[in-house]
MARVO-713239 format. One line per field, with one value per residue (C-alpha): chain; residue number from 1; x, y, z; residue in three letters. Coordinates in nm, 3 decimals. Example, Ala and Ser with C-alpha at 12.3 -4.5 7.8 and 13.67 -1.06 7.14 Angstrom:
// residues 2
cadena: [A; A];
num: [1; 2];
xx: [1.230; 1.367];
yy: [-0.450; -0.106];
zz: [0.780; 0.714];
residuo: [ALA; SER];
END
This chain:
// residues 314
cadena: [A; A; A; A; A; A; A; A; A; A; A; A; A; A; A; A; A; A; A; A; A; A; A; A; A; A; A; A; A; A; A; A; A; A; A; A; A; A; A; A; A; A; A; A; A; A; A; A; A; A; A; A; A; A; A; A; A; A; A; A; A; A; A; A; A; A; A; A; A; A; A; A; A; A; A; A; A; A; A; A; A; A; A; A; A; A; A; A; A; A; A; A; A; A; A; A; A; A; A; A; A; A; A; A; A; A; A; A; A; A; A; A; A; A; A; A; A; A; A; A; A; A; A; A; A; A; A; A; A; A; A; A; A; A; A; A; A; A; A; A; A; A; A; A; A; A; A; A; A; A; A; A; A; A; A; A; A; A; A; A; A; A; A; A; A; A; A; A; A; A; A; A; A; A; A; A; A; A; A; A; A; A; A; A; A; A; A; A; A; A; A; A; A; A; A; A; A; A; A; A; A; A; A; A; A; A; A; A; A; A; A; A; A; A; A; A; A; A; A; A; A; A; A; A; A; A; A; A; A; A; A; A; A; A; A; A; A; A; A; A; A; A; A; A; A; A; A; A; A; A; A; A; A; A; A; A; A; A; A; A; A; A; A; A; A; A; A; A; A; A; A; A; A; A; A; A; A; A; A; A; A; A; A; A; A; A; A; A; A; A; A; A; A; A; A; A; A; A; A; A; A; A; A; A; A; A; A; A; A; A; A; A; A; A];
num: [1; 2; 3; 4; 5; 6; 7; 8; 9; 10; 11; 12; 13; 14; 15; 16; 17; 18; 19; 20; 21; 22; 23; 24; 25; 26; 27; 28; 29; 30; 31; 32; 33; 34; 35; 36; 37; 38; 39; 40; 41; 42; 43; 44; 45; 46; 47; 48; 49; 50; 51; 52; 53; 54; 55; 56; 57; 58; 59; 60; 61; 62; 63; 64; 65; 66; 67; 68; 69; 70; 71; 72; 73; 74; 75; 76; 77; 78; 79; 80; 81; 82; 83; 84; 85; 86; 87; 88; 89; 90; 91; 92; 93; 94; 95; 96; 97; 98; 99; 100; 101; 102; 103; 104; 105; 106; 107; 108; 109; 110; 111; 112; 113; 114; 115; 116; 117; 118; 119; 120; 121; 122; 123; 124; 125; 126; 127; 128; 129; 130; 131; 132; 133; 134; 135; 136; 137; 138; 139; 140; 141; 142; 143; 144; 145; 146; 147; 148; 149; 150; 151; 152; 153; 154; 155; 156; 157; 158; 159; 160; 161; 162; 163; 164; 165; 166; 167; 168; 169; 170; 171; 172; 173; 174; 175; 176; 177; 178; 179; 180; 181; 182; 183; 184; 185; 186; 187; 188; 189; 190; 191; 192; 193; 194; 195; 196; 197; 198; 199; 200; 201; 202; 203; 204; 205; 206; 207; 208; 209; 210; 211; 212; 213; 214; 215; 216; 217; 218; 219; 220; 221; 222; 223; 224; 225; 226; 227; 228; 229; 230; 231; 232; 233; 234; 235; 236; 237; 238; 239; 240; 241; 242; 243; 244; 245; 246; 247; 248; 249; 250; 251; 252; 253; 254; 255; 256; 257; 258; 259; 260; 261; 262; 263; 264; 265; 266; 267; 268; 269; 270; 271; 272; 273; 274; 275; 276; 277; 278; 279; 280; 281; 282; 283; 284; 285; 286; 287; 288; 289; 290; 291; 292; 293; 294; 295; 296; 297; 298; 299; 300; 301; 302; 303; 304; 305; 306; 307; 308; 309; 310; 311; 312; 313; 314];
xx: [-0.337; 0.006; 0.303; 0.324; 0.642; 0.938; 0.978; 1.279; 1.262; 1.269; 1.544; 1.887; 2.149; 2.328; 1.947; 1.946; 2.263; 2.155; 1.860; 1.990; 2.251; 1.963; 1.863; 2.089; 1.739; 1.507; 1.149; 1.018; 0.680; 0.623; 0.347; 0.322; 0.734; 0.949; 0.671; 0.345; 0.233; 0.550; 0.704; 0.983; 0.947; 1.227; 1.550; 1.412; 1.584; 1.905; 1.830; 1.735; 2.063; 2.257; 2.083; 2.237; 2.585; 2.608; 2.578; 2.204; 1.955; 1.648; 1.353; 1.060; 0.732; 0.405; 0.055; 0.015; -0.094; -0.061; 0.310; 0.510; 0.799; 1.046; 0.832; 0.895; 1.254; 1.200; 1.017; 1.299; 1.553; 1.400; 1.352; 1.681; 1.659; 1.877; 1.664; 1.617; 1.366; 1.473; 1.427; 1.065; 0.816; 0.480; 0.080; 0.047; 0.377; 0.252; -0.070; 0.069; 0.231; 0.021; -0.241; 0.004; 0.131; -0.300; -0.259; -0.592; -0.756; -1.017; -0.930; -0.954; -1.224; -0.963; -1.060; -0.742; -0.537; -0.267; -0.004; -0.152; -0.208; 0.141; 0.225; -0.060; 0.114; 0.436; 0.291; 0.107; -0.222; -0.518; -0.786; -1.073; -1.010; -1.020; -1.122; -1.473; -1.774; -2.051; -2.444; -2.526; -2.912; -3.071; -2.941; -3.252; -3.109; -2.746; -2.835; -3.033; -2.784; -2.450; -2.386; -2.149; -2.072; -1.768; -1.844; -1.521; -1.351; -1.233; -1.081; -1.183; -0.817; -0.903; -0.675; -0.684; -0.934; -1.018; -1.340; -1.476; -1.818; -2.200; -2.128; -1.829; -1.952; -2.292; -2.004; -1.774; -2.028; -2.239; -1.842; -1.820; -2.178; -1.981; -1.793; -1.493; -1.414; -1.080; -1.149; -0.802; -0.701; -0.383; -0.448; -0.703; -0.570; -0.919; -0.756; -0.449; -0.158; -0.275; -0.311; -0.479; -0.148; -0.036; -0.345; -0.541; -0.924; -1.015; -1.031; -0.915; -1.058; -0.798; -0.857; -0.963; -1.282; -1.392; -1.301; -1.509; -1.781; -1.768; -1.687; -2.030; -2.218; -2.076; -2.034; -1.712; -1.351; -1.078; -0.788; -0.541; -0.179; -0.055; 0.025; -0.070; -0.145; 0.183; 0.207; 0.431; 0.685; 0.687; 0.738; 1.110; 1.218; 1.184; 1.430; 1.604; 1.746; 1.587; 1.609; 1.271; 1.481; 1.711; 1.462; 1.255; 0.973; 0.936; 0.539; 0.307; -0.033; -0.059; -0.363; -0.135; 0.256; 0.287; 0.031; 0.238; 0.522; 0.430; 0.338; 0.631; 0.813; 1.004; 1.104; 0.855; 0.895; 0.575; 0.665; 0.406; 0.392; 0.128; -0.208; -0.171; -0.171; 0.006; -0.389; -0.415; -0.136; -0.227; -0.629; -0.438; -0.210; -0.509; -0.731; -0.797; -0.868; -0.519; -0.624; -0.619; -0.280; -0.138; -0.172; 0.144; 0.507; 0.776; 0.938; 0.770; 0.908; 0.827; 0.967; 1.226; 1.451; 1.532; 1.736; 1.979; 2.216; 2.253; 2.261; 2.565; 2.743; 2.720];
yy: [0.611; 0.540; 0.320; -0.062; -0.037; -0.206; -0.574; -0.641; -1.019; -0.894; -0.661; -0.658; -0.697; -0.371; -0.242; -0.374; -0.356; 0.050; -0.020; -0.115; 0.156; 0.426; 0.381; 0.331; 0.291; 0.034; -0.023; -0.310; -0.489; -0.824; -1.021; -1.126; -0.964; -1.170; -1.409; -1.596; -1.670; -1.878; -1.940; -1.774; -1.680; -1.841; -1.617; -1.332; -1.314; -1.373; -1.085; -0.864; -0.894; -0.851; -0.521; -0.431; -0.640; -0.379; -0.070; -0.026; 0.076; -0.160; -0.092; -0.350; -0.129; -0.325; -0.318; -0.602; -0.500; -0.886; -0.805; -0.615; -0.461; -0.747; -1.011; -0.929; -0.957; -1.240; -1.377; -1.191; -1.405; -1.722; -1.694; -1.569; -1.216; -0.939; -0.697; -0.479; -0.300; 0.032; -0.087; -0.219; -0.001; -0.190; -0.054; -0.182; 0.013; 0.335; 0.337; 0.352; 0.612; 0.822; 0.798; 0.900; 1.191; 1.267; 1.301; 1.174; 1.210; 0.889; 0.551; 0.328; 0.138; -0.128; -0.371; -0.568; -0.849; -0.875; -0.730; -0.361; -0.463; -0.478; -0.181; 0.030; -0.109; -0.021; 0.335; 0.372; 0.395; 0.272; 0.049; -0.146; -0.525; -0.710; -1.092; -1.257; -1.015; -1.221; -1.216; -1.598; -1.558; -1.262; -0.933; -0.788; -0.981; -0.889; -0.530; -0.580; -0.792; -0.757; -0.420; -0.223; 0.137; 0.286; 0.628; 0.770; 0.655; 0.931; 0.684; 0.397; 0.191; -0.072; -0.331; -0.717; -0.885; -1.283; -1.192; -0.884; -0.929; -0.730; -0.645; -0.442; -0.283; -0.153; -0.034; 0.140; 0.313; 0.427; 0.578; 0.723; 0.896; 1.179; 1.384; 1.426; 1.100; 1.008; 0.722; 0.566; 0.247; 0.084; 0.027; -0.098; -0.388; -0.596; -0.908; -1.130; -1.191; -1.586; -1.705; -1.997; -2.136; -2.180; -2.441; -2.199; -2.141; -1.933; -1.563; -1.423; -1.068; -0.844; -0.554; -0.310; -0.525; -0.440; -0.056; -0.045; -0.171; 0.118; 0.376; 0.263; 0.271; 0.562; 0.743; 0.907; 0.840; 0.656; 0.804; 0.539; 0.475; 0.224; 0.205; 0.443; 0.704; 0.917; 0.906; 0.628; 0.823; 1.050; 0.801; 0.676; 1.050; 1.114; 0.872; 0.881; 1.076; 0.937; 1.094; 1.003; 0.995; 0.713; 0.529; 0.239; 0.116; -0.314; -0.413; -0.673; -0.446; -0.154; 0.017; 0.025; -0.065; 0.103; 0.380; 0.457; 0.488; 0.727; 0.941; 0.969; 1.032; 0.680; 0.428; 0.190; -0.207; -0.447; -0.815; -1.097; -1.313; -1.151; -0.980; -0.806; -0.953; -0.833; -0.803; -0.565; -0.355; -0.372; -0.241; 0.051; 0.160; 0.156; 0.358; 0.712; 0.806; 0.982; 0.850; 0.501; 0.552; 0.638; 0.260; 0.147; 0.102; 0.185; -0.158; -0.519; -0.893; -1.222; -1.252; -1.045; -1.336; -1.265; -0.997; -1.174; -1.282; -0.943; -0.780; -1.001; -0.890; -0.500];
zz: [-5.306; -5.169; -5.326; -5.171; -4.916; -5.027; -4.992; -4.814; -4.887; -5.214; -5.172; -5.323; -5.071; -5.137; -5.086; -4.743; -4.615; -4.666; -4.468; -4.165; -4.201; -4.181; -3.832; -3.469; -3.271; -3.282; -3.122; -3.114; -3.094; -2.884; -2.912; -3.300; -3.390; -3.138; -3.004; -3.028; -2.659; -2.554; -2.836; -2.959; -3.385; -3.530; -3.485; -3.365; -3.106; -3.234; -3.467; -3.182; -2.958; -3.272; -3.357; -3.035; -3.032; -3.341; -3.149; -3.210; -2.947; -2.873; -2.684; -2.647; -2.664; -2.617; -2.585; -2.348; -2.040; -1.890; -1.743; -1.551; -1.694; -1.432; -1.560; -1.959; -1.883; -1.730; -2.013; -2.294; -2.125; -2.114; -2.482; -2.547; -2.559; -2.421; -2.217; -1.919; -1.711; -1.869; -2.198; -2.167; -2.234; -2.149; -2.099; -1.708; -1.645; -1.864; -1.677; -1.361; -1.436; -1.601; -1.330; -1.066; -1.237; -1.216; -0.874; -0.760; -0.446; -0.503; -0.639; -0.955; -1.093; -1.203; -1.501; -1.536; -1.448; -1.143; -1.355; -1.346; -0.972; -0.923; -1.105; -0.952; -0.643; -0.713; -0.758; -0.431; -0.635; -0.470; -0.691; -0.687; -0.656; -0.990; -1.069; -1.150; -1.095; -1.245; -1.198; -1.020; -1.119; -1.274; -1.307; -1.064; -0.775; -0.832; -0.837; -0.493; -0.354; -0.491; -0.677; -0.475; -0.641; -0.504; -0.387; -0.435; -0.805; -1.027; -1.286; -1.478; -1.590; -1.836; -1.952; -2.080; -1.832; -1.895; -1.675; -1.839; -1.778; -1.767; -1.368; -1.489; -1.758; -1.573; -1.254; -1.510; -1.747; -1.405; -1.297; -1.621; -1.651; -1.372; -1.647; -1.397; -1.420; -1.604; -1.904; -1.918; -2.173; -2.172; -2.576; -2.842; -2.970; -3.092; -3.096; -2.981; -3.302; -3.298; -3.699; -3.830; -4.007; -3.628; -3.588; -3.362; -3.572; -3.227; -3.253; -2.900; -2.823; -2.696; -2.500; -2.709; -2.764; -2.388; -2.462; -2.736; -2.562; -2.299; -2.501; -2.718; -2.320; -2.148; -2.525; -2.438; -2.553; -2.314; -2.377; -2.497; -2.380; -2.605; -3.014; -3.162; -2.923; -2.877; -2.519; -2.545; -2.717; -2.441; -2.212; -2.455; -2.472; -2.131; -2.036; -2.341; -2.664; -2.924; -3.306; -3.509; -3.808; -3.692; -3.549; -3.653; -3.548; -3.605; -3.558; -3.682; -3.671; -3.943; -3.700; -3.374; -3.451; -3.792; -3.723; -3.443; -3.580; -3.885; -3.654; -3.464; -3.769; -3.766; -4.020; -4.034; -4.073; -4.063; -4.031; -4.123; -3.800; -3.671; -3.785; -4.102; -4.378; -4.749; -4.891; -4.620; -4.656; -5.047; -4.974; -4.751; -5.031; -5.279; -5.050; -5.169; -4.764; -4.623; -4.275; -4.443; -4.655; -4.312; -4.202; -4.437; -4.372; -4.553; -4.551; -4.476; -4.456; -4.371; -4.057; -3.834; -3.803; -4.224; -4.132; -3.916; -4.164; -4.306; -3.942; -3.889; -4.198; -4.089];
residuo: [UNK; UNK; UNK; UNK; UNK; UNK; UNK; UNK; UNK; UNK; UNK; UNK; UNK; UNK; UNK; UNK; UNK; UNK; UNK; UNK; UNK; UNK; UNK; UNK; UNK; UNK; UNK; UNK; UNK; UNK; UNK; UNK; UNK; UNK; UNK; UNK; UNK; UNK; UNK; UNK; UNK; UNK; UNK; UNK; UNK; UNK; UNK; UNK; UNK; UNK; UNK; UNK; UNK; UNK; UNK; UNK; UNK; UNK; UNK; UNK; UNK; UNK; UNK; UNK; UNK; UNK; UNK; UNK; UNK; UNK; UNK; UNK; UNK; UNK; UNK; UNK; UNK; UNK; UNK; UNK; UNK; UNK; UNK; UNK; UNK; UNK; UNK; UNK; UNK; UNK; UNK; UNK; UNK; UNK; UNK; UNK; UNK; UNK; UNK; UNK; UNK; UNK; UNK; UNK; UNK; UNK; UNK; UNK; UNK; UNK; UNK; UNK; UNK; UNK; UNK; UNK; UNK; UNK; UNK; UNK; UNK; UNK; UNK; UNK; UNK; UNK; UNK; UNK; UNK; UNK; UNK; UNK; UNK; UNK; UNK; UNK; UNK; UNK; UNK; UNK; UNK; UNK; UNK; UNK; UNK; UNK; UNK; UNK; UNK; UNK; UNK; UNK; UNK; UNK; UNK; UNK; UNK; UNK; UNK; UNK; UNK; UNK; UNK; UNK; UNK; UNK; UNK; UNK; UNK; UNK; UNK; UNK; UNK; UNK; UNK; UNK; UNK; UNK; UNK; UNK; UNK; UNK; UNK; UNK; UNK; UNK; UNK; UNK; UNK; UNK; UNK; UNK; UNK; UNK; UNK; UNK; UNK; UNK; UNK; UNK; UNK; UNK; UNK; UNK; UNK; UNK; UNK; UNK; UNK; UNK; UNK; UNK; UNK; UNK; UNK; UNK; UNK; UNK; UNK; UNK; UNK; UNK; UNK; UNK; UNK; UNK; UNK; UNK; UNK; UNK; UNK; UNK; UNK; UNK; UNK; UNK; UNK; UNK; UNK; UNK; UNK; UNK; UNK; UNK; UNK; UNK; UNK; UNK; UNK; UNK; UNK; UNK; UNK; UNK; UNK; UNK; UNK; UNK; UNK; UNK; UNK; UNK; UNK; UNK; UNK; UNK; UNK; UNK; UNK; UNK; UNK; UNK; UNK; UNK; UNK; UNK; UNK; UNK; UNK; UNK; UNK; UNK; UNK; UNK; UNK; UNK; UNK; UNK; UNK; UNK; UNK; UNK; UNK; UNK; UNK; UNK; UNK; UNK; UNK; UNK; UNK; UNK; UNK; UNK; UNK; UNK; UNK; UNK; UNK; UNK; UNK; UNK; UNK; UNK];
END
């Protein structure tokens, strides 16, 4: 068991006012912190470009695969937020770049969407083409008539993929039976941040929902790029000097966001726009499993945009 984290809607003034003094960096989650599709969570971003109007550092550092990094700044300033390439840290960039610093011979079994096309293109990284690969009649004929297996993939890149299908499970799991073949995930995420008090009942599986799946069929482990895997701290430090201890790390998902961020050794802030909930954060507290205490923040609030007043008054 593990003490709640402090509620800073709850919080004295004084209380927060020290809070915000405690860190000059700040990463950021996207989808579910700052947004909700296309819609911007109220003051947000107001919040954000006064974090760095006040000296602070931001970096945006996502799981979504569904952009490049041009087109997130694109979409931070249409919705009012300050941002540039060098500050977005998204999965189609990361695995671009992790699977040219592979330096493979062969090319990608690609399950994705056109932004990891670009960025794959970008890197001079050959790949498989992506879109619809369904069966039209029964899966006998397809496999007489249609199945093509590359004979020269030594990766299998999957990302978000509205077309995910049996076809592309049977091609990646038959890439991944040769051990030599790299696994790679841009993250785990099991669902979009939508919430029924938005008037959306649909649950929307995300893209660790088609990871899981071939991880269960090929039985190995992709390795994961995104929240909470490390590698995209690596990615921040490489570029630039971050210190763990000034840093804090704003999410909406205890399993990716917050996870991440304990282990990184940041401050840790959950906000509730997104997918957990307090009853979760209060079953991870109680939990006598370390793994499972490890999934709580230090700090959580309603929404981001409650800190702007106080932000302003630093």
């Amino acid at each position: 068991m593990v003490p709640m984290p402090k509620n800073l809607n709850a919080a004295s003034k004084n209380e927060i006012m020290d809070f915000l003094s405690s860190f000059n960096t700040v990463l950021a989650d996207c989808d579910g912190v700052l947004w909700i599709f296309r819609n911007v969570i109220e003051n947000s971003q107001h919040t954000i470009n006064k974090f760095m109007e006040k000296g602070k550092s931001v970096f945006y550092v996502t799981n979504n695969n569904t952009l490049t990094r041009e087109e997130f700044v694109e979409k931070f300033h249409k919705l009012g937020f300050n941002a540039t390439k060098e500050n977005v840290i998204c999965t189609s960039y990361l695995a671009a770049e992790y699977v040219k610093s592979l330096n493979l011979n062969k090319k990608v079994y690609l399950i994705g969407n056109p932004a990891i096309v670009k960025e794959f293109g970008k890197a001079g990284i050959r790949h498989t083409e992506i879109g619809p690969d369904v069966i039209d009649s029964n899966l006998e004929n397809y496999v007489n008539t249609k199945l093509k297996i590359e004979p020269d993939v030594g990766a299998v890149v999957i990302g978000f993929d509205e077309h995910f299908s049996y076809p592309k499970i049977l091609k990646a799991a038959t890439y991944l039976s040769d051990p030599d073949c790299h696994f790679i995930a841009t993250c785990a995420d099991e669902c979009l941040p939508v919430k029924k008090d938005m008037g959306i009942n649909n649950v929307f599986p995300g893209s660790g929902a088609f990871v899981s799946c071939l991880e269960a069929v090929s039985g190995r482990k992709a390795f994961i790029l995104g929240k909470p895997n490390k590698y995209m701290l690596q990615d921040i430090i490489k570029v630039h000097n971050i210190d763990p201890s000034k840093t804090l790390m704003i999410g909406d998902r205890c399993n990716t966001d917050i996870l991440f961020g304990n282990k990184c050794g940041f401050m840790t802030l959950l906000v509730l726009t997104g997918v957990t909930t307090v009853s979760d954060i209060e079953k991870y507290a109680a939990s006598n499993d370390p793994n499972i205490n490890s999934l709580v923040p230090q700090f959580y609030i309603q929404k981001l945009g409650d800190l702007l007043p106080h932000v302003e008054a630093l």
